[in-house]
C-alpha positions, 0 to 999 in steps of 0.5 A: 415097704414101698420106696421111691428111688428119686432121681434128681434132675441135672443140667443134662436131664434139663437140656433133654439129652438123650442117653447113650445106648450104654446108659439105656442097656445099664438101666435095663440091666439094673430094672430087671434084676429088680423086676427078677427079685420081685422088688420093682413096682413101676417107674419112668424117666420125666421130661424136663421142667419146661414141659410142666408147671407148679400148681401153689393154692393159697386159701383154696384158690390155684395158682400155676406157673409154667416151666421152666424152673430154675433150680435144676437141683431141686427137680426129678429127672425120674423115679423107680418104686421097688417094695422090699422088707426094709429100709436096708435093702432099699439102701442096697438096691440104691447102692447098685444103681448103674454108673454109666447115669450122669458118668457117675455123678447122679443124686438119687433121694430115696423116700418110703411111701405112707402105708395105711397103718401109719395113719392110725385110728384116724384112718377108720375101717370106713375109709380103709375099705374106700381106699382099697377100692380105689387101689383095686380099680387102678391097680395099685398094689398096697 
């Protein structure tokens, strides 16, 4: 199962303050031991809202507008995946996230990616084989 670690954004994070050395060598500390247990599929660090903007469309036609956003607590500072066997152990993955991060006050959301089996009959034999040919160009691991 794949799972997104979401790391919320912060006043910091919307200020762009760079980390510590410290938090930088926490945060390796804690992706290798997820890269040495075979669980992390990628992840990054985003920059602040000011440098992206929300797409809304309203009967097919876009609407953008530029960042900054206001509410810093509603935005992603940054995302990990890992794949594990259960919801369980990405709990305790999430659990050992570094405490250097935000001097320990971070909020991490934690969400399962959709597989193809969730869509059901829906997701016929047809698109399943189009899909995985997408997923083997770009190189994403189902």
């Amino acid at each position: 199962m794949r799972f997104m670690i979401i790391r919320k954004a912060d006043t910091e994070t919307e200020a762009e303050a760079m980390p510590s050395t410290e938090l930088i060598e926490a945060m390796t500390a804690y992706n290798e031991k997820l890269v040495a247990a075979g669980v992390m599929v990628g992840g990054d660090g985003l920059k602040p809202s000011r440098y992206g903007a929300t797409i809304s469309f309203s009967n097919g036609k876009p609407t953008v507008i530029d960042g900054p956003f206001a509410e810093a607590k509603e935005l992603i500072a940054g995302y990990t995946v890992i794949d594990v066997a259960s919801y369980e152990e990405a709990i305790e993955w999430v659990k050992q996230w570094p405490p250097e991060d935000g001097n320990g006050n971070v909020q991490l959301e934690l969400r399962r990616f959709v597989s193809m089996e969730d869509f059901g009959d829906a997701f016929t034999p047809e698109l399943q084989a189009r899909e995985q040919v997408m997923r083997d160009k770009t190189g994403d691991a189902v």
